[in-house]
MARZA-228928 format. One record per residue (C-alpha): residue number from 1; residue in one letter; x, y, z. Coordinates in nm, 3 decimals, padded with zeros to 5 digits. Example, Ala and Ser with C-alpha at 12.3 -4.5 7.8 and 13.67 -1.06 7.14 Angstrom:
+-----+---------+---------+---------+---------+
: num : residuo :    east :   north :      up :
+-----+---------+---------+---------+---------+
:   1 :       a :  01.230 : -00.450 :  00.780 :
:   2 :       s :  01.367 : -00.106 :  00.714 :
+-----+---------+---------+---------+---------+
//
This chain:
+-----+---------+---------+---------+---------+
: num : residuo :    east :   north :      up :
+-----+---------+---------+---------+---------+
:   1 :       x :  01.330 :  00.788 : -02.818 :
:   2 :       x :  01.328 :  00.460 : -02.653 :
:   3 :       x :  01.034 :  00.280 : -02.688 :
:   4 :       x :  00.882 : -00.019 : -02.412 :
:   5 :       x :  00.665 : -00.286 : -02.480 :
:   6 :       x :  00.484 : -00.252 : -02.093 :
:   7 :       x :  00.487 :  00.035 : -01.898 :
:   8 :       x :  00.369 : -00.022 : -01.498 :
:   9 :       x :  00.264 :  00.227 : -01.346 :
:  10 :       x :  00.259 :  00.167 : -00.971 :
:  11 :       x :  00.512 : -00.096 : -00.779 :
:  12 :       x :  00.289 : -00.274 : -00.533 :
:  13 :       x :  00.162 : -00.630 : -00.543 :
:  14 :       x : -00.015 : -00.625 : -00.827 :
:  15 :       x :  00.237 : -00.378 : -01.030 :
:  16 :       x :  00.546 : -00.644 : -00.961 :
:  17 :       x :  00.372 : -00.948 : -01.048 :
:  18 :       x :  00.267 : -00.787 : -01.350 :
:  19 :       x :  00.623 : -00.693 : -01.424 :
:  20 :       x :  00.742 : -01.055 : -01.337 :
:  21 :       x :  00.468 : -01.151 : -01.587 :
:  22 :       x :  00.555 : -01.022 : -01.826 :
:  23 :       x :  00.911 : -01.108 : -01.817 :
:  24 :       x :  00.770 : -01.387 : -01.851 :
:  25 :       x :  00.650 : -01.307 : -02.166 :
:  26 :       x :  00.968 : -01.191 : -02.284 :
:  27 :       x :  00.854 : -00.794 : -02.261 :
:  28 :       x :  01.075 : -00.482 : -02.220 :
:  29 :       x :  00.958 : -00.341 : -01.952 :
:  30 :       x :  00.944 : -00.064 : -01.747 :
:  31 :       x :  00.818 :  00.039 : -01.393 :
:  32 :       x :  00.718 :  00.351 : -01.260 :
:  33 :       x :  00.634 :  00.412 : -00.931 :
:  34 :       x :  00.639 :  00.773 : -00.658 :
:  35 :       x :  00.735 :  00.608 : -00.362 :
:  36 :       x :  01.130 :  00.523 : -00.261 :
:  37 :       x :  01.084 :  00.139 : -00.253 :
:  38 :       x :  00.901 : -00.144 : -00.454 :
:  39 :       x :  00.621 : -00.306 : -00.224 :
:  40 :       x :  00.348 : -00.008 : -00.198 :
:  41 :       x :  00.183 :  00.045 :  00.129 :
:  42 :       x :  00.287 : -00.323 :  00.175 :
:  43 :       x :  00.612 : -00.204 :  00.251 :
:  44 :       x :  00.549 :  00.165 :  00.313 :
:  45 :       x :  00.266 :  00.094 :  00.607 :
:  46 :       x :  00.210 : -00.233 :  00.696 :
:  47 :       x :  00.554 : -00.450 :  00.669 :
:  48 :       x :  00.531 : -00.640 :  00.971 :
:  49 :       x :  00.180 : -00.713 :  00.941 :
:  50 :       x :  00.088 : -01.064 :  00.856 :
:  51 :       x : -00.144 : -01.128 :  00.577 :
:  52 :       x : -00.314 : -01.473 :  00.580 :
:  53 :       x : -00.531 : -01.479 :  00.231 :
:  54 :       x : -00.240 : -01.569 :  00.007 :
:  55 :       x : -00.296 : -01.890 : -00.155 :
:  56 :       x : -00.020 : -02.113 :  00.029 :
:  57 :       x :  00.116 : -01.928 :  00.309 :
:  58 :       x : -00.089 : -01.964 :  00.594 :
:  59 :       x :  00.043 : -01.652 :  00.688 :
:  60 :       x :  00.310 : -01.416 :  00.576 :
:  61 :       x :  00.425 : -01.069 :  00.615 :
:  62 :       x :  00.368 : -00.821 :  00.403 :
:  63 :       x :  00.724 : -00.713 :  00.381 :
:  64 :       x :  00.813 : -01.128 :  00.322 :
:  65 :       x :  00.567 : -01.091 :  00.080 :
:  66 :       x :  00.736 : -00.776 : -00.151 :
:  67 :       x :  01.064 : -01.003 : -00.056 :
:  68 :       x :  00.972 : -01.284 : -00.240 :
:  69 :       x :  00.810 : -01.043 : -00.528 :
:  70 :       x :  01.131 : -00.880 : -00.562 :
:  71 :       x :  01.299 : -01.209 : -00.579 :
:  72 :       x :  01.123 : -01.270 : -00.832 :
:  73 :       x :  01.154 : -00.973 : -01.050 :
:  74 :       x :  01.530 : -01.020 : -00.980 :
:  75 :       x :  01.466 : -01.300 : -01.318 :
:  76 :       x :  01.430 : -01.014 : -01.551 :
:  77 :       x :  01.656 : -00.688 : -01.583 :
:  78 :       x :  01.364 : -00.471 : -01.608 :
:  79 :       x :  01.381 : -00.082 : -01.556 :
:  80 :       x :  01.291 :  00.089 : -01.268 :
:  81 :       x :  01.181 :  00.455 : -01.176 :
:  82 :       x :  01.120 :  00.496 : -00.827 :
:  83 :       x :  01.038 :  00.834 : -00.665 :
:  84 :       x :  00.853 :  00.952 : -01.038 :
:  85 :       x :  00.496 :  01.022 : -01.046 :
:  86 :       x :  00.312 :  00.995 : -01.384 :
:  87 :       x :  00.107 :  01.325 : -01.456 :
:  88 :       x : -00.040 :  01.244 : -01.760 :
:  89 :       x : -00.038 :  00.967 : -02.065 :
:  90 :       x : -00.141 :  01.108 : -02.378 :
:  91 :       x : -00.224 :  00.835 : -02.665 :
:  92 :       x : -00.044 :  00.887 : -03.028 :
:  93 :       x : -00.049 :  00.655 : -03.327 :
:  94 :       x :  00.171 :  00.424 : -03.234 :
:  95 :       x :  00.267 :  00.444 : -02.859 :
:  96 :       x :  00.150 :  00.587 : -02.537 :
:  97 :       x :  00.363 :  00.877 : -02.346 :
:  98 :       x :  00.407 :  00.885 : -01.958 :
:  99 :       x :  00.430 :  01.213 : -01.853 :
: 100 :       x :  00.623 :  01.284 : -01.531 :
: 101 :       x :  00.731 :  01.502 : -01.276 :
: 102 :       x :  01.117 :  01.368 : -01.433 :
: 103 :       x :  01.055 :  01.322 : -01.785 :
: 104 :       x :  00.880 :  01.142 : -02.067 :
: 105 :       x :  00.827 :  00.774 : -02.139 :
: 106 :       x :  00.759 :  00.578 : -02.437 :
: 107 :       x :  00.560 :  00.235 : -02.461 :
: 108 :       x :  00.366 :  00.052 : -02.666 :
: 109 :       x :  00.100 : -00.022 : -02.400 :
: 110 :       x :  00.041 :  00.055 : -02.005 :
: 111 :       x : -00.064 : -00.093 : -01.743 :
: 112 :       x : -00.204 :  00.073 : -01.451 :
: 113 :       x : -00.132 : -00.096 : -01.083 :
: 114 :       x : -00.235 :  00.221 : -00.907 :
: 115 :       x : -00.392 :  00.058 : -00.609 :
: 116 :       x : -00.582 :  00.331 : -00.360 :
: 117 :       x : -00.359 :  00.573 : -00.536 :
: 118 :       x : -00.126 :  00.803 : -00.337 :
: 119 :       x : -00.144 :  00.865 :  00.063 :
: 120 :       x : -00.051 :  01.025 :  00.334 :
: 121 :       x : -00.087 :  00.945 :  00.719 :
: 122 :       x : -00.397 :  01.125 :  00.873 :
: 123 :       x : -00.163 :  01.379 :  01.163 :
: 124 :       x : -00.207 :  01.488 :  01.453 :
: 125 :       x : -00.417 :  01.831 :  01.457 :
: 126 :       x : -00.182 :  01.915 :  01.732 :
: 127 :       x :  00.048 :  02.276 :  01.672 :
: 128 :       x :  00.401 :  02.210 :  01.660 :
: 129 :       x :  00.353 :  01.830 :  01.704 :
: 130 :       x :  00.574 :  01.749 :  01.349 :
: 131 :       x :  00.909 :  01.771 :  01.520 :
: 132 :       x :  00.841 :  01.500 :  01.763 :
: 133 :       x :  00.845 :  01.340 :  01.438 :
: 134 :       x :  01.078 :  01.027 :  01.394 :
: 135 :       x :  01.180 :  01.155 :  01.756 :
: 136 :       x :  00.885 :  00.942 :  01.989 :
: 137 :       x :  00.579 :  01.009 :  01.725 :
: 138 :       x :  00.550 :  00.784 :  01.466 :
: 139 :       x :  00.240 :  00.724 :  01.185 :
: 140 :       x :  00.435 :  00.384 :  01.032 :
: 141 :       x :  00.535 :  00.118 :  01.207 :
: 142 :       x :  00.853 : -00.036 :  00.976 :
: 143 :       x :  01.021 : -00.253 :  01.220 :
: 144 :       x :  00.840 : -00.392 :  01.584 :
: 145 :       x :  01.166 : -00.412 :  01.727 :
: 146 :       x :  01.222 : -00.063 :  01.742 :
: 147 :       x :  00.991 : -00.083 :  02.027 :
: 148 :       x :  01.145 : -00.358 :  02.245 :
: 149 :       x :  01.122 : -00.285 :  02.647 :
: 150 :       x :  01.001 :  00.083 :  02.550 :
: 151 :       x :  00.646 :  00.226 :  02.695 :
: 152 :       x :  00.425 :  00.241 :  02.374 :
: 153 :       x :  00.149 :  00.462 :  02.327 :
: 154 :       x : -00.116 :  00.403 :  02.026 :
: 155 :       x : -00.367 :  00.606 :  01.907 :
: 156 :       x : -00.699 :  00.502 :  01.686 :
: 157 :       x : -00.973 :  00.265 :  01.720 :
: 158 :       x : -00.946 :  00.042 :  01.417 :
: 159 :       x : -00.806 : -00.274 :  01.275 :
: 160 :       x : -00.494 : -00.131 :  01.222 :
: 161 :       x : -00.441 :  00.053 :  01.548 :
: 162 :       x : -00.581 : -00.288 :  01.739 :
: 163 :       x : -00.303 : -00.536 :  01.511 :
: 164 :       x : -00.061 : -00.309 :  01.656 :
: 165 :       x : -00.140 : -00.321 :  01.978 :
: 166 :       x : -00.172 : -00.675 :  02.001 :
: 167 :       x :  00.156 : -00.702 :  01.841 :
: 168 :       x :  00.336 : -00.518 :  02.044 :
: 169 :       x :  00.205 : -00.646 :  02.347 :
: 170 :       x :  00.447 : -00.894 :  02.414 :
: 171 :       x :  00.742 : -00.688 :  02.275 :
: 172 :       x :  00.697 : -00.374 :  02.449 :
: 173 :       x :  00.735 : -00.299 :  02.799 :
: 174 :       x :  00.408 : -00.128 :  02.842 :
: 175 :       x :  00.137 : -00.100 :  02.625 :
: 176 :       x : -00.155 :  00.164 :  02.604 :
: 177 :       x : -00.437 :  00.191 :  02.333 :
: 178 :       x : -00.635 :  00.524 :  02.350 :
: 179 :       x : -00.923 :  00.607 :  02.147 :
: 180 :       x : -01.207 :  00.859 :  02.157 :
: 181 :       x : -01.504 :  00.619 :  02.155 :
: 182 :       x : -01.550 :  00.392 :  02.366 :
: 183 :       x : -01.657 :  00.127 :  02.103 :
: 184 :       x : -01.387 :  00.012 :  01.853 :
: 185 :       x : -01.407 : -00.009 :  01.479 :
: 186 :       x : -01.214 : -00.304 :  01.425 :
: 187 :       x : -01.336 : -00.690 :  01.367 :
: 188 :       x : -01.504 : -00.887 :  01.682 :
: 189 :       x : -01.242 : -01.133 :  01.722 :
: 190 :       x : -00.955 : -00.880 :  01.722 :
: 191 :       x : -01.123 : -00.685 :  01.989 :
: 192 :       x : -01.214 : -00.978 :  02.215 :
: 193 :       x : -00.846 : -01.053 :  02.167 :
: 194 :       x : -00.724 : -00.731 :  02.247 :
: 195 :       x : -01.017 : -00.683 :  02.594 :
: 196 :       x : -00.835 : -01.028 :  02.707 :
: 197 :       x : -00.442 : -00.863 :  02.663 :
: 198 :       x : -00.260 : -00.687 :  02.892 :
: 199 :       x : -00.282 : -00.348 :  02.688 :
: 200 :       x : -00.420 : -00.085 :  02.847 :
: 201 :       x : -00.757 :  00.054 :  02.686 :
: 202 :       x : -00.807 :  00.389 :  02.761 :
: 203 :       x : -01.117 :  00.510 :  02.622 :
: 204 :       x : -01.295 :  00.759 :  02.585 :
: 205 :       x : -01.023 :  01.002 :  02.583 :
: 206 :       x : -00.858 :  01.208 :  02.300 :
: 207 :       x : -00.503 :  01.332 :  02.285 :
: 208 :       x : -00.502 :  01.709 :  02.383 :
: 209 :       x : -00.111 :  01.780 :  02.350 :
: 210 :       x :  00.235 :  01.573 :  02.351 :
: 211 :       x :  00.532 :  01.738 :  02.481 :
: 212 :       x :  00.890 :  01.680 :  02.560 :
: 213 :       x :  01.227 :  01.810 :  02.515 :
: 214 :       x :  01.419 :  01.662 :  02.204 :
: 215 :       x :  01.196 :  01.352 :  02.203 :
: 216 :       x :  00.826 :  01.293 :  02.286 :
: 217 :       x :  00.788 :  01.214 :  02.658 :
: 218 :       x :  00.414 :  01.293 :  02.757 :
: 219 :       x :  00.075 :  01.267 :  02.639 :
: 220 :       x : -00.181 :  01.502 :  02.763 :
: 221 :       x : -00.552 :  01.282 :  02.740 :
: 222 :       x : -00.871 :  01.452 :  02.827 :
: 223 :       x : -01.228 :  01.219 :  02.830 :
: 224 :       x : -01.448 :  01.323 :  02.585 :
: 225 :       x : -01.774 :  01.479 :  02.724 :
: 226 :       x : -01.599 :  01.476 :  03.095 :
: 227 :       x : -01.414 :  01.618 :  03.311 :
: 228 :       x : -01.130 :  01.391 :  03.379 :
: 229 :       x : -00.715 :  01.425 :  03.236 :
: 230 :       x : -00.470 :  01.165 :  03.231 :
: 231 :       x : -00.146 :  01.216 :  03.189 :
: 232 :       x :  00.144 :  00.955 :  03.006 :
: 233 :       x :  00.507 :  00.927 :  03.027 :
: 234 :       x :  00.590 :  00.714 :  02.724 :
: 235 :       x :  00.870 :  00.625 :  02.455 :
: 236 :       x :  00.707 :  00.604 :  02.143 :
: 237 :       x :  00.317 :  00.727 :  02.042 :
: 238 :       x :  00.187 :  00.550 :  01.741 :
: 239 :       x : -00.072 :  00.734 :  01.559 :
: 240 :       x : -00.302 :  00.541 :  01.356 :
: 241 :       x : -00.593 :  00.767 :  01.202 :
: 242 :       x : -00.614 :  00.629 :  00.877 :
: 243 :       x : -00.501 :  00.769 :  00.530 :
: 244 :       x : -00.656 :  00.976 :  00.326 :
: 245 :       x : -00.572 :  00.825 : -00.070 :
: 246 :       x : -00.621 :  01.040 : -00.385 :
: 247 :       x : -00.622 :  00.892 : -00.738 :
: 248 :       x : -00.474 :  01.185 : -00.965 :
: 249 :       x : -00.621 :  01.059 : -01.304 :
: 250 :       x : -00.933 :  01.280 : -01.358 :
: 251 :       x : -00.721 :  01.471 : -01.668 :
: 252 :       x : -00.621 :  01.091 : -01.830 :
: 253 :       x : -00.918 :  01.069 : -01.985 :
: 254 :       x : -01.005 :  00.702 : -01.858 :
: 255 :       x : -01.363 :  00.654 : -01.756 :
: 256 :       x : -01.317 :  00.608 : -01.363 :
: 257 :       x : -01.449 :  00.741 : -01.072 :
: 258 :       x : -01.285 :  00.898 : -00.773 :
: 259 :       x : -01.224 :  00.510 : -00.665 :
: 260 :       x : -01.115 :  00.361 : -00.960 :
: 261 :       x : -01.071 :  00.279 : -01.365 :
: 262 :       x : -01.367 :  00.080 : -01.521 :
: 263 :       x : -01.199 : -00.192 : -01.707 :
: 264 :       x : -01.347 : -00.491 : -01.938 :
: 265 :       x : -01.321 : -00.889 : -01.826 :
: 266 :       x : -00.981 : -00.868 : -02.005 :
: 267 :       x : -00.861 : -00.564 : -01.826 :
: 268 :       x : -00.877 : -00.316 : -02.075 :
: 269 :       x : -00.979 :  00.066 : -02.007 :
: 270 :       x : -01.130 :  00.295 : -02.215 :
: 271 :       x : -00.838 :  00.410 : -02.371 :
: 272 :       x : -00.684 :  00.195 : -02.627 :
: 273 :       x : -00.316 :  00.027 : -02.510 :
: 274 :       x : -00.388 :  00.102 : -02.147 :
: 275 :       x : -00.482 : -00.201 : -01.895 :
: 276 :       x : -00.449 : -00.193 : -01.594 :
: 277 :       x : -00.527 : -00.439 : -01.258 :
: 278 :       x : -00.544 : -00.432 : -00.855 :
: 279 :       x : -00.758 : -00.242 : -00.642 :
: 280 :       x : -00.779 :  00.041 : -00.897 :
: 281 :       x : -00.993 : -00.164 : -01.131 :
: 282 :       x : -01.357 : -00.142 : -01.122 :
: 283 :       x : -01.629 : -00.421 : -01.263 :
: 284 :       x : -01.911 : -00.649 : -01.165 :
: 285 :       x : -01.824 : -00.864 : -00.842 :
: 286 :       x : -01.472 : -00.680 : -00.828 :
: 287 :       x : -01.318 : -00.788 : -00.501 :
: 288 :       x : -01.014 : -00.571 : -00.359 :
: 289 :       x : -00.794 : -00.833 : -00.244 :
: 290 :       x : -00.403 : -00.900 : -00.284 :
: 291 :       x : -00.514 : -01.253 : -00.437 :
: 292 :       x : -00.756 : -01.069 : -00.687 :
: 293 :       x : -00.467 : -00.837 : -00.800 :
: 294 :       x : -00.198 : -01.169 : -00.887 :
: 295 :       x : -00.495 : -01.283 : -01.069 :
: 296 :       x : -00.552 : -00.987 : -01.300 :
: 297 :       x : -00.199 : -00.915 : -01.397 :
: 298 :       x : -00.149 : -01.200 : -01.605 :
: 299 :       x : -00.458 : -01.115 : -01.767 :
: 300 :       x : -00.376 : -00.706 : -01.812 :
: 301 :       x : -00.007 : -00.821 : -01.904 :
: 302 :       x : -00.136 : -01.073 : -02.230 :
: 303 :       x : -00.389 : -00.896 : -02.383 :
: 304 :       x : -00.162 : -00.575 : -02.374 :
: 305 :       x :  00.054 : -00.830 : -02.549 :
: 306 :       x : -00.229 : -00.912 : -02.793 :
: 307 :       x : -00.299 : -00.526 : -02.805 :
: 308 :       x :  00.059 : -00.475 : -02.926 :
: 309 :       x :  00.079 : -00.743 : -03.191 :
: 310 :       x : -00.226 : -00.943 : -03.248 :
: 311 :       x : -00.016 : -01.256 : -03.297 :
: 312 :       x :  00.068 : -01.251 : -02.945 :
: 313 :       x : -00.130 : -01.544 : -02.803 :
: 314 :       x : -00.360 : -01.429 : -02.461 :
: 315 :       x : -00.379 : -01.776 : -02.348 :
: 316 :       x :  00.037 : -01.858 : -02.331 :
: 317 :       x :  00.198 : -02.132 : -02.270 :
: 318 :       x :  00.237 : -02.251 : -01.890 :
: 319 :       x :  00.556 : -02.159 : -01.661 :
: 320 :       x :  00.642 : -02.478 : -01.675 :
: 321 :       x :  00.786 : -02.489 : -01.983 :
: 322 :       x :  00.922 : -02.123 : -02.008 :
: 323 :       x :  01.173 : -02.149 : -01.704 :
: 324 :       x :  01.460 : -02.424 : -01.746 :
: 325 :       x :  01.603 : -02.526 : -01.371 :
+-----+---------+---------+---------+---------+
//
């Protein structure tokens, strides 16, 4: 039985820089995460999206952004276990184990970088509409190129939907945002931007079937609360409704709510040897930010340290003086 200093559990933001972290802190350590890729719904949902709250990059994309993170990790030959979701951690004398859908894992202590928890894209309630999937009907947008000189329809009246329409504007051929209200969801100044585009708002209408041969061809709109159908011939139809996120940790026995794990000012849950950090924490003045997560990790990452051996110092030395160039 093979026993870990750290255990992550989830590979987003906050997960990897907790990894690097504790490289850092010379810790074997492991990563555990259900999705295919490191990154989260960084890379998973939003990669070319750009992200302009991380301290010094005016802007950068979120799939830069798990780039650079993995370039970082690259320092330390940690262990990684993609596509594995953790069931359960049950707490013994001496260790924690990670139960999973694969196998068991040992470690000392755990960190949990859960974020919203798992998701899935909100579909289409549309009969048969799943095999226009990956074939014209798309709920992820992974690379804006993929678009170039095509007729792009997108559905949903939020940020999301909006950032996509604005960034496809100048890539696509044609451009048409359709929502069932005729008042969007999204921030002021992305709407103002988006009324002064050339994408075409059509609104209030909702999408009342898609059809086509081996690829999506046509939308079917009707207005909501009238009388009037519109019909589309496009390329691609992007559906942004949302996700719908579920934390599975009720039977973990951590005091948290269907949002999150309460945790102390040094990161600690309720269970002894598990920390954790990111938008699954809860406390006082908690703000769910990327920037927020990067600061917590360090903190989760030493005092697990401490946790482990009480020598372990929680205020380290600086970076400074643990790489050599």
């Amino acid at each position: 039985m093979e026993i870990y200093d750290i255990t992550i559990v989830g590979a987003g933001p906050s997960g990897m820089f907790s990894a690097f972290y504790a490289g850092m802190r010379n810790a074997k350590t492991k990563l555990i995460d259900s999705l295919p890729q490191l990154g989260g719904q960084l890379a998973t949902l939003y990669p070319e999206k750009y992200i302009y709250d991380i301290p010094g990059y005016p802007k950068i994309k979120a799939g830069e952004l798990v780039q650079n993170l993995e370039k970082q990790l690259t320092t330390f030959n940690h262990q990684y276990c993609l596509e594995e979701t953790v069931l359960q951690i049950e707490k013994h004398e001496d260790y924690l184990e990670l139960i999973t859908d694969k196998g068991n894992h040992y470690s000392k202590a755990v960190i949990l970088a859960l974020g919203n928890g798992s998701f899935q894209p909100r579909k289409l309630s549309i009969p048969d509409s799943e095999r226009f999937e990956g074939n014209g009907l798309d709920y992820f947008v992974t690379d804006l190129m993929k678009y170039a000189g095509r007729k792009v329809a997108i559905a949903g009246g939020g940020d999301s939907a909006i950032d996509w329409a604005l960034m496809l504007e100048p890539i696509a051929s044609e451009v048409y945002l359709i929502h069932r209200r005729p008042e969007f969801r999204a921030h002021e100044h992305s709407v103002n931007k988006l009324r002064a585009s050339s994408v075409n708002i059509l609104t209030p209408y909702v999408i009342q079937d898609i059809s086509g041969e081996k690829r999506l061809t046509e939308i079917a709109l009707q207005q909501v609360k009238g009388d009037e159908s519109v019909s589309l011939q496009v390329d691609s139809l992007i559906v942004n409704y949302g996700f719908s996120s579920t934390l599975n940790i009720k039977e973990w026995g951590l005091k948290s709510t269907r949002q999150g794990v309460f945790v102390t000012s040094d990161m600690r849950t309720s269970i002894p040897g598990i920390y954790a950090c990111g938008d699954v924490v809860l406390y006082d003045g908690k703000v769910d930010l990327i920037a927020t997560g990067f600061g917590e990790a360090p903190t989760a990452v030493n005092n697990a340290l401490h946790y482990i051996d009480p020598k372990n110092r929680t205020q380290p030395a600086h970076s400074t003086s643990l790489f050599k160039e």
